[in-house]
C-alpha positions in Angstrom: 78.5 101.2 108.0 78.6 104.7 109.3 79.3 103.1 112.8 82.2 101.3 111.4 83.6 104.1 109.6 83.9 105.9 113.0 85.4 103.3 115.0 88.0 103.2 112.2 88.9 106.6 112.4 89.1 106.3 116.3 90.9 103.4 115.9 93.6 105.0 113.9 93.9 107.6 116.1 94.6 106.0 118.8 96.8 103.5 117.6 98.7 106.4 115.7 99.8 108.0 119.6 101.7 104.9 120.2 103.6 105.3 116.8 107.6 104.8 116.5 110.0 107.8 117.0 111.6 108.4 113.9 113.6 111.2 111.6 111.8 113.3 109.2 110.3 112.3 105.3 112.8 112.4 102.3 110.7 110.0 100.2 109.5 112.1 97.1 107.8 110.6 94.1 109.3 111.7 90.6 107.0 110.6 88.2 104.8 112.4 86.1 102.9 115.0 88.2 102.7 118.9 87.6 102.8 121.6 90.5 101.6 124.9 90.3 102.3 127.2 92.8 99.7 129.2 93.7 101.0 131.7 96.3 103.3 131.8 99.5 103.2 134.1 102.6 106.4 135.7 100.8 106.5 138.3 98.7 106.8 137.1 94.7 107.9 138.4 91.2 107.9 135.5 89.8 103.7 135.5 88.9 102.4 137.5 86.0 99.3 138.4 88.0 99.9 137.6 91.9 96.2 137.8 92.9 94.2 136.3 90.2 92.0 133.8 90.8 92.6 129.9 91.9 91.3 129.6 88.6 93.1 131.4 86.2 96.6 129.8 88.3 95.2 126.3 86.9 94.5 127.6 83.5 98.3 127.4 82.9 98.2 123.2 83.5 98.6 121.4 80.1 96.5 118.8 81.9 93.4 121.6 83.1 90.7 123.4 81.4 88.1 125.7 82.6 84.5 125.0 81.9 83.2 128.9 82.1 79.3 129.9 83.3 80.4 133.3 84.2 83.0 135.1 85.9 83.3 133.8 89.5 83.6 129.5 90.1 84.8 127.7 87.1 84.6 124.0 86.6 88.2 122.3 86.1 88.3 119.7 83.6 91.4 117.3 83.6 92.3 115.4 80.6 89.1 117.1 79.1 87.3 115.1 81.6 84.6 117.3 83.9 84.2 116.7 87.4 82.0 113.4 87.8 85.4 112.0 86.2 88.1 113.6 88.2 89.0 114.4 91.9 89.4 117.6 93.9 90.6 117.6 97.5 91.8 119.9 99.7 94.6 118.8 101.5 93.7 115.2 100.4 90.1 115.9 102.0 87.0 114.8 100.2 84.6 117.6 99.4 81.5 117.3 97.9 79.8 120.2 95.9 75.6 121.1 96.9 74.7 122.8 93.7 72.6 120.2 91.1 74.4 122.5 88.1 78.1 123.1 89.5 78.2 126.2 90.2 80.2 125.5 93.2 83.9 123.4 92.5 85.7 122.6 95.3 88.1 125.6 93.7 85.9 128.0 94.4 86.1 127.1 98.0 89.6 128.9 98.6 91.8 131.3 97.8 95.2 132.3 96.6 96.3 133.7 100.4 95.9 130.3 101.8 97.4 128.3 99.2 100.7 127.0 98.7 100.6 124.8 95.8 97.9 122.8 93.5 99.3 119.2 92.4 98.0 117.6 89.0 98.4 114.2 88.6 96.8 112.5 85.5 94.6 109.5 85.4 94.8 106.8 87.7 98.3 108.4 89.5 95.4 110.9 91.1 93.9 107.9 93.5 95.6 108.3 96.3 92.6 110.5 97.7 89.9 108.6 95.8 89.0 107.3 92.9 88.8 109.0 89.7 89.1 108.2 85.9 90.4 111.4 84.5 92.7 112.7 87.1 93.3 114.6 90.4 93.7 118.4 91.4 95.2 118.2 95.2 94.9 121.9 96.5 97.6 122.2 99.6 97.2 125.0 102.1 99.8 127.8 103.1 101.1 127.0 106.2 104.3 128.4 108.8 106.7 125.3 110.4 108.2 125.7 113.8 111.6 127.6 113.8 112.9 130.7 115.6 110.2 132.6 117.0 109.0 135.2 114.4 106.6 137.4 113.4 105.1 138.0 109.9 102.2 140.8 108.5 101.3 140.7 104.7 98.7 142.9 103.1 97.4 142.7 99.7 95.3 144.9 97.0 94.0 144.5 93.7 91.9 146.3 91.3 90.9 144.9 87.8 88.9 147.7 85.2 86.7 145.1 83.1 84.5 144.5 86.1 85.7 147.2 89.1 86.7 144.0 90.5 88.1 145.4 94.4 90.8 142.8 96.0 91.6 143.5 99.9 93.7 140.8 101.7 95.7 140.6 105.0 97.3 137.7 106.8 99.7 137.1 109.9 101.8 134.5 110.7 103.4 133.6 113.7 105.9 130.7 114.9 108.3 129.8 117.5 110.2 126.1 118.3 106.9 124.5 119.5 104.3 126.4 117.8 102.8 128.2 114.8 99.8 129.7 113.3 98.7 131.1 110.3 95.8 133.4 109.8 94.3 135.2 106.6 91.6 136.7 104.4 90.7 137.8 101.4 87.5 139.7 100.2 86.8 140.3 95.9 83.8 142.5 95.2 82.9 142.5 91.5 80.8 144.4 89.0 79.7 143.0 85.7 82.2 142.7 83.4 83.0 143.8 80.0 83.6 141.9 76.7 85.3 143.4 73.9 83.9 146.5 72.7 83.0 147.4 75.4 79.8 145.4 75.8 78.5 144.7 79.2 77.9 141.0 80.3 74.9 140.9 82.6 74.3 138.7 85.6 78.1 138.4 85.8 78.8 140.4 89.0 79.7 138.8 92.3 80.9 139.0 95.9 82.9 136.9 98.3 84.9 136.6 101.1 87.1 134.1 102.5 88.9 133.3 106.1 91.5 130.8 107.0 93.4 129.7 109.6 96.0 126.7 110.4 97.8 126.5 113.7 100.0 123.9 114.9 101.8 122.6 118.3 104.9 120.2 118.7 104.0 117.6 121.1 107.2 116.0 122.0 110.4 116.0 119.6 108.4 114.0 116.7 104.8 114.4 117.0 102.6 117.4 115.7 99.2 118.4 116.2 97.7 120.2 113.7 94.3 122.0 113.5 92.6 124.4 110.3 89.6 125.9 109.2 88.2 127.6 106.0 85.2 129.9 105.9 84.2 130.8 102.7 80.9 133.0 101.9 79.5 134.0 98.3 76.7 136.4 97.8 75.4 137.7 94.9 77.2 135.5 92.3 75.6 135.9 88.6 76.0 133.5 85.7 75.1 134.9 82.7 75.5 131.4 81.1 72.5 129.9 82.8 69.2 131.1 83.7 69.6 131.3 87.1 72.1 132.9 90.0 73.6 132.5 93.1 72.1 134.2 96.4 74.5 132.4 98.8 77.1 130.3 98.7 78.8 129.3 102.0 80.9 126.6 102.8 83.1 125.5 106.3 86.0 123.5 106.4 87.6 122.4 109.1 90.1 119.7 110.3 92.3 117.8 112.6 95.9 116.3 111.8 98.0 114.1 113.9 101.8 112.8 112.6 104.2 110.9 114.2 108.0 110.8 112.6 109.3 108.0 114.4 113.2 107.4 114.6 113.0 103.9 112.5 115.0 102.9 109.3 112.0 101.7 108.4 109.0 103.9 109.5 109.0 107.2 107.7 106.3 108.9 108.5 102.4 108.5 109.9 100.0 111.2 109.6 96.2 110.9 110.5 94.0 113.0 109.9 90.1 113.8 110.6 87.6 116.3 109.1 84.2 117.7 108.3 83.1 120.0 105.8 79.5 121.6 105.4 78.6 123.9 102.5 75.0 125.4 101.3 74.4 126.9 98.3 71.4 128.5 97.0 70.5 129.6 93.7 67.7 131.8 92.7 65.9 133.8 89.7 64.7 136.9 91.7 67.1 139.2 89.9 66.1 138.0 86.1 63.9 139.9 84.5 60.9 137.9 82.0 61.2 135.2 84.1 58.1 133.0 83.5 57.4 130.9 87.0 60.2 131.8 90.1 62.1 129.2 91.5 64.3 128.7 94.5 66.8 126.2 94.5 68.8 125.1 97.6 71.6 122.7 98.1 73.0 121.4 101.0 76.3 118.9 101.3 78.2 117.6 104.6 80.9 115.3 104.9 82.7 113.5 107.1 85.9 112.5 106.6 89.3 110.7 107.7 92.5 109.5 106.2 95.9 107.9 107.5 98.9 107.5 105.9 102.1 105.5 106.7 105.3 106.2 104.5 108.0 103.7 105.0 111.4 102.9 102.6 112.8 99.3 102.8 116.0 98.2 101.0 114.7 100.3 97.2 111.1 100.4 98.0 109.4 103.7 99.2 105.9 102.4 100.4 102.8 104.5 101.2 100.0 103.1 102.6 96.6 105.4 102.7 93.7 104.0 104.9 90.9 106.4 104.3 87.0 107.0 104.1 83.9 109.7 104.1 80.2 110.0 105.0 78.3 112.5 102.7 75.0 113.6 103.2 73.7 115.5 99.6 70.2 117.3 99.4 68.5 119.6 96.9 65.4 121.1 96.4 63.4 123.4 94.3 60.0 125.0 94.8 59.0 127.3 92.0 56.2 130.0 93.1 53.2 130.5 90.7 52.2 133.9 89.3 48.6 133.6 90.6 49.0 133.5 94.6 45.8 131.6 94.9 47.9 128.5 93.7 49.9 125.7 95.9 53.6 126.1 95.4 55.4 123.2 93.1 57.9 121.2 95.1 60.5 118.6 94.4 63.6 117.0 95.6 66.2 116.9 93.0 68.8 115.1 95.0 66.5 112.9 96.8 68.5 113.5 100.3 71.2 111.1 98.9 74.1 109.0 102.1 77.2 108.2 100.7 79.6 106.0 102.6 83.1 104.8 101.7 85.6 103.1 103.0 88.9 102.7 101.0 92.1 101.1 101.2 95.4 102.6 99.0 98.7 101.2 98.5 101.8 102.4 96.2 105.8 101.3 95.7 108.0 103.4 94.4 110.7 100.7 93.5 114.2 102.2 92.4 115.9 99.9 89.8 118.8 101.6 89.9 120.3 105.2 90.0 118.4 106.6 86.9 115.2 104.4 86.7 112.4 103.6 88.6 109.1 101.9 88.8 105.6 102.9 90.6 102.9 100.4 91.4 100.0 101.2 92.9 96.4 99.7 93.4 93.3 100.7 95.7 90.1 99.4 96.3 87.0 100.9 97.6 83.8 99.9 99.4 81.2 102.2 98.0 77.7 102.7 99.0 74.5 105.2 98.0 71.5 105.3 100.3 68.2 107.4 99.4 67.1 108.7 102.8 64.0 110.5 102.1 60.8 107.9 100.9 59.5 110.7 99.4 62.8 111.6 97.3 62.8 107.8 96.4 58.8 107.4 95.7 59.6 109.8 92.7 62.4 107.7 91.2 60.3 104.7 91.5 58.2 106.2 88.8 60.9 105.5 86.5 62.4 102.5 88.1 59.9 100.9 90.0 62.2 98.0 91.2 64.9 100.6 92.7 65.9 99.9 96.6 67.2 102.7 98.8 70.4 101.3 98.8 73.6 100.3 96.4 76.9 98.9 97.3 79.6 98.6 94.2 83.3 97.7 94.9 85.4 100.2 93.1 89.4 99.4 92.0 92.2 100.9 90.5 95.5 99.9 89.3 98.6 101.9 88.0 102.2 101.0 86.8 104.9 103.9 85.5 108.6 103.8 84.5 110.8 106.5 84.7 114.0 107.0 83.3 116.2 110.4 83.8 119.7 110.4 83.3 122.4 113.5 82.2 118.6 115.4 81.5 117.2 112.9 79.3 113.7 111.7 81.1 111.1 109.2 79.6 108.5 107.4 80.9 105.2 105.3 80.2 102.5 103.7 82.3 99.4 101.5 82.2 96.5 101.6 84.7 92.9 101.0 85.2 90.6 102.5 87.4 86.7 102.7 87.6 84.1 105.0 89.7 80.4 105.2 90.9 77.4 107.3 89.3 77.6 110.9 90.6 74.6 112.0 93.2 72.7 113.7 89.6 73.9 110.7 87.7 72.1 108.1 90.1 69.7 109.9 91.7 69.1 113.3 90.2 65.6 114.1 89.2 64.6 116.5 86.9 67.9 118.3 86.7 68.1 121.1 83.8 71.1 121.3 81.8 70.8 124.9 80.1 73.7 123.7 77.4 72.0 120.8 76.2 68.2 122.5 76.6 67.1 119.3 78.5 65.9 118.2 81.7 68.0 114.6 83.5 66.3 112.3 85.3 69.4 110.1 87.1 69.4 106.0 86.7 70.5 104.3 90.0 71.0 100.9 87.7 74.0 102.3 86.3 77.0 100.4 86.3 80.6 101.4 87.6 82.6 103.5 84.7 86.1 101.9 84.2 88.9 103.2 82.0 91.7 101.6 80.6 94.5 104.0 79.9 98.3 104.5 78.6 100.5 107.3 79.3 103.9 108.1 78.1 106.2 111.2 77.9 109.8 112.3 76.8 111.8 115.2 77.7 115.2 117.1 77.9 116.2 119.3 80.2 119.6 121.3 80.2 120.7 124.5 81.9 119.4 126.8 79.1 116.3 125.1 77.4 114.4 122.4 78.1 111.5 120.4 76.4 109.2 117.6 77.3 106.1 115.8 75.1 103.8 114.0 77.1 100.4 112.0 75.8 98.0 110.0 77.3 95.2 107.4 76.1 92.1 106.8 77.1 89.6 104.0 76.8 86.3 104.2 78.9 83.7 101.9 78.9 80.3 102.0 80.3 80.6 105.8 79.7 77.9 107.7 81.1 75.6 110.3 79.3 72.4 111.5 78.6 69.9 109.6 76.3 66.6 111.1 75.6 63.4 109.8 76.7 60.6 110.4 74.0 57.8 109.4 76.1 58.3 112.2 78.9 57.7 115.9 79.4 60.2 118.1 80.5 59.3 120.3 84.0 61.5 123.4 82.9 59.5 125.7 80.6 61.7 126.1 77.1 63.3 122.7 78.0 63.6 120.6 74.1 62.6 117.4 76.4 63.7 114.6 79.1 67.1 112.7 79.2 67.5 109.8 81.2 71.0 108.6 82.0 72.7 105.7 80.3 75.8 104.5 79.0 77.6 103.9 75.9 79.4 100.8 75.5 82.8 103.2 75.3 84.4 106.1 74.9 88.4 106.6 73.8 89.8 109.8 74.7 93.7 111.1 73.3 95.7 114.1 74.4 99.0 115.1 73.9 101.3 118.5 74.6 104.4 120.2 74.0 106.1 122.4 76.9 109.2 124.3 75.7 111.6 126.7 77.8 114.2 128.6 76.6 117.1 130.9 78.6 117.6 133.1 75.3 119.7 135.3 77.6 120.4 135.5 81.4 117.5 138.0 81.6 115.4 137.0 79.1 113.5 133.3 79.3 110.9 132.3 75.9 108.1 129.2 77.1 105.3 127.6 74.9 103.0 125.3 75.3 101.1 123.5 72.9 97.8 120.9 73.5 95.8 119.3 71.4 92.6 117.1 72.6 90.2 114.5 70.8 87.4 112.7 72.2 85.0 109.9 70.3 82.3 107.8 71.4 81.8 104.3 70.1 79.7 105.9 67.0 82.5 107.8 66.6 80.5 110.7 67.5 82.9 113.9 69.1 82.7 114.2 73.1 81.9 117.4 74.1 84.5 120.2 75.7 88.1 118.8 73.8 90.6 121.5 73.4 91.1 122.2 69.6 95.0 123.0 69.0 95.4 125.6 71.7 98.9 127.7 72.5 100.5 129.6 75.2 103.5 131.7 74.7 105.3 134.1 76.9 108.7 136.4 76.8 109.9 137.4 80.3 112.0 139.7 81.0 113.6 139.3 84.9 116.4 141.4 86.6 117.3 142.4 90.0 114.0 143.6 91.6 112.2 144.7 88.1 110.4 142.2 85.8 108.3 142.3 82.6 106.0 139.8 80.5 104.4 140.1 77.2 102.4 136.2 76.0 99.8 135.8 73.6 97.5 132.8 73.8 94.8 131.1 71.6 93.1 128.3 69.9 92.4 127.2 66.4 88.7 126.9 65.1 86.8 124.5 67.4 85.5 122.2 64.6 85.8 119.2 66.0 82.6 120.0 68.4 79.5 117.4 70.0 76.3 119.4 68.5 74.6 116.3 70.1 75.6 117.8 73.4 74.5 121.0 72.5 78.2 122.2 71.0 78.6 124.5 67.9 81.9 125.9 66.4 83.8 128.7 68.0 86.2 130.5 66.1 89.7 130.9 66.2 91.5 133.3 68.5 94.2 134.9 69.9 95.0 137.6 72.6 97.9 139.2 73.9 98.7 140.0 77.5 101.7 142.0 79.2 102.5 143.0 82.5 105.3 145.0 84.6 106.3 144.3 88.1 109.0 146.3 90.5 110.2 145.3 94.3 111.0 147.7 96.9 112.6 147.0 100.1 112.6 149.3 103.0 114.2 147.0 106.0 112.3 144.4 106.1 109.8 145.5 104.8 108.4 144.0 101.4 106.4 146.0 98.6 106.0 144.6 95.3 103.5 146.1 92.8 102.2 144.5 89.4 100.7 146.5 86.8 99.4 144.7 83.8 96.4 144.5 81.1 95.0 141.4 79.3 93.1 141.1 76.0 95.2 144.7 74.9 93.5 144.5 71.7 90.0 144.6 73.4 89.0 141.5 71.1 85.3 139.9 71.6 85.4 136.0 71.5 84.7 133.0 73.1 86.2 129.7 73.3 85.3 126.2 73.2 84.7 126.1 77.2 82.9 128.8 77.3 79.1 127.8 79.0 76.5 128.7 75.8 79.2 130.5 74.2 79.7 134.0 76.8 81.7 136.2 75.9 85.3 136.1 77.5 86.2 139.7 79.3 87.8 142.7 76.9 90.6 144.7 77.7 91.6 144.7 81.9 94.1 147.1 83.0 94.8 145.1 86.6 97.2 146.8 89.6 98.4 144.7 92.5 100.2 145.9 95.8 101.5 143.3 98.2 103.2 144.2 100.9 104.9 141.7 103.5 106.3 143.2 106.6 
């Protein structure tokens, strides 16, 4: 299968040179899908905190939470869903994480100085890239166009008190009619930070540094060739959530793109692209004091990867086809080192040097019933398959499944329907689809994989069968020129929903481990959200937005699911004329009592913090300089939240400066 999935990338490639001339893209689809922009290469007031983390921009997404195991690399859940559930690409490329306890999202991968944008969809409208059963996070790069030949030079600094966190960036961009490039990098250097009252979090300190270039060269008068590459390097990472920390993490990410826009009433667009992806991550204990036995834990993940897309509009239809596929190679170990020399070493594999190949075919129609309605249908399926490489990896999981084979095909499909209605600023919509996924790597093959939450070690079940969900979605909103509103829900029903089930008959490896679960799957799980997003012009200065979300999860023993957002809030005031701006928001949730103590969850408290921020733009020329000043959690208050990895503390009071300076 890996042979075929490289003469089909070939293949497309080649027959992709021999496309139709045509005129540019206008096809957009409207339906429901949030953007947040994460940063461009100009100079903006319009962010209350220009260089925070990737993170903290998605934190603002009705749709996305952040699970939190320290201060560096939190794990996006959409639609409460964590990341076995949902999709992250990068520029629709498939990237696979190589740490057993996620301490490395795909987010963590970049940075704010090469991003442009991050688009959310929810559910199965995030399949374009792959399948998924929560939702998708598409993260889409920076990047200069051809145009008159110009010059650009940014720099940008940062400095946070609660950790002496030190932010240096600089970037160039160049482009002329026939050619552009685009070259940055960031570096964050981080002490451990502080909760409120001024108690120090330990383990909580990190490092990184992250490089990235895109450059690009017109071919003829409708063809491009486009190259990029991300190098990103962690060292030094703590999580004071779990009982272990982060030596290294690196990861490189390159690719190749190739688009035709043929000169075709038909043809839109046809953009191929091909990539690879390596990343090794390696956590360790050698900084933890009372540790009882050492351990070193490496990961290592490559992929290989290629998609092609072909836009086309016929009569009322907008089409998009998506032809795509990946090869992933996943392996971890651990070797834990006894305190008396004179003994061996203890090693295992705990993902059992796991292939994945898949091979995927995606369709959607946007169909326009008339000026103010439309319909989107869209369906994929997927040829999926897992094969244990190592006999030694898969010896070991025949000791729990003795009739196992080294390999599993499934056939994976989704399916998706939406109306849309939006006329004089009146919009509603609703949608049906259906969509199911494979086991993760730890899901299916993990063995003896602690999860510090739950105090238990996971021994994966290749048996498993696919997850599907069945879901509804609908929304309503108004939008005028000086306030707008908009309600949107959604509706889950999952069945075959995987978790952990205890095995009574086995002894956990990890010393202070309650015991071994294996696993399994409930018959179902339902899953309801539903938020409120308000903005109001109270003056031509002045703009007032809230945002309310509320998220309940059961399983079929009506039993809670864990990480649901209780009633949570966001509310800002901002202040914006001529080059000066201001902020003041408070945010919060009510009591988490709705919690999973079966998944190791107890109740958090109620909260509420209050944030402002100043920001001033000077221009000298052409030359850019815009400065941010701001603090977060001004009342220094000591809480955590429902997200929040064996309840650590969330930072105190930050006093935060940045500088950005485009010339």
């Amino acid at each position: 299968m890996k042979r075929i999935l490289l003469v089909n990338i070939f293949v497309l490639l080649f027959t992709n040179s021999f496309a139709q001339q045509y005129s540019s893209d206008s096809t957009k689809s409207h339906h429901i899908q949030e953007v947040i922009v994460i940063g461009t290469t100009k100079i903006s007031s319009k962010e209350n905190k220009p260089l925070g983390s990737i993170d903290e921009y998605l934190e603002k997404s009705a749709k996305v939470d952040m699970v939190k195991r320290g201060a560096y690399a939190w794990e996006p859940l959409i639609n409460g869903l964590p990341t076995e559930r949902t999709l992250v690409t990068i520029d629709g490329m498939r990237i696979f994480g190589a740490c057993t306890d996620k301490m490395d999202p795909i987010t963590s991968y970049i940075e704010v100085s090469n991003l442009m944008e991050a688009s959310i969809s929810s559910g199965q409208e995030g399949s374009c890239h792959g399948n998924t059963i929560g939702g998708s996070i598409d993260l889409k790069r920076n990047k200069m166009m051809f145009g008159q030949k110009k010059w650009n030079f940014n720099l940008n600094s940062g400095y946070e008190s609660v950790n002496q966190q030190k932010i240096f960036g600089a970037g160039t961009n160049f482009k002329t009619e026939k050619f552009y490039t685009d070259v940055n990098f960031m570096t964050r250097d981080a002490e451990n930070y502080k909760a409120g009252g001024n108690i120090e979090v330990p383990y909580s300190q990190f490092q990184k540094i992250n490089v990235s270039g895109i450059s690009g060269v017109k071919l003829g008068e409708n063809k491009l060739l486009e190259t990029s590459v991300i190098y990103d390097k962690a060292n030094d990472v703590g999580y004071p959530a779990l009982p272990m920390d982060v030596s290294v993490a690196e990861a490189l990410i390159t690719s190749l793109k190739f688009q035709v826009l043929p000169e075709s009433d038909f043809l839109k667009s046809w953009e191929t692209k091909v990539y690879f992806n390596t990343i090794m991550h390696r956590m360790d204990d050698t900084k933890r004091a009372n540790v009882p036995i050492h351990m070193d834990m490496p990961g290592w993940s490559k992929t290989y990867g290629y998609y092609s897309h072909l836009k086309s509009v016929f009569n009322n239809h907008n089409l998009l086809l998506n032809i795509n596929g990946f090869y992933n190679k996943s392996r971890a170990e651990m070797t834990m080192y006894p305190v008396d020399k004179s003994e061996k070493l203890m090693f295992m594999l705990t993902w059992p040097d796991v292939r994945t190949i898949a091979q995927a075919i995606y369709l959607e129609d946007q169909i326009n019933l008339n000026q103010n309605s439309s319909v989107r249908l869209s369906a994929s399926v997927t040829m999926h398959q897992n094969k244990v490489e190592s006999e030694f990896g898969l010896n070991s999981l025949q000791i729990f499944y003795p009739e196992i084979n080294s390999e599993k095909t499934r056939v994976l499909k989704s399916f998706a329907a939406n109306y849309q209605f939006d006329k004089n600023g009146f919009q509603v919509g609703f949608g049906l689809g259906y969509g199911d996924r494979a086991p993760s790597v730890s899901e299916g093959y993990g063995f003896y994989l602690f999860n510090s939450f739950e105090k238990y070690d996971y021994i994966g079940n290749p048996n498993l069968k696919n997850e599907s969900s069945l879901e509804a979605n609908a929304f309503v909103g108004l939008k005028k020129e000086r306030y707008s509103a908009k309600v949107s829900s959604s509706y889950f029903h999952i069945s075959d929903y995987i978790v952990g089930k205890i095995l009574d008959h086995l002894v956990p490896m990890t010393i202070g481990a309650n015991g071994v679960k294996g696993y399994t799957a409930l018959d179902y799980a339902t899953l309801f959200n539903i938020s409120l997003s308000t903005e109001v012009k109270v003056a031509d200065p002045l703009k007032w937005t809230t945002q309310f979300v509320y998220t309940r999860g059961k399983d079929n023993k009506n039993e809670n699911l864990p990480f649901m957002s209780p009633f949570s809030y966001q509310t800002s005031l901002r202040y914006e004329k001529n080059k000066f701006s201001a902020e003041a928001a408070v945010f919060g949730n009510t009591k988490y009592q709705d919690f999973a103590p079966q998944y190791g969850e107890s109740e958090t408290a109620a909260y509420a913090i209050i944030n402002a921020n100043l920001g001033y733009q000077l221009s000298f020329g052409k030359t850019k300089i815009f400065t941010r000043i701001g603090v977060e959690n001004i009342l220094d208050r000591f809480y955590t939240t429902y997200s929040d990895w064996n309840q650590i503390p969330r930072p105190g009071r930050n006093y935060f400066v940045n500088l950005n300076f485009n010339l």
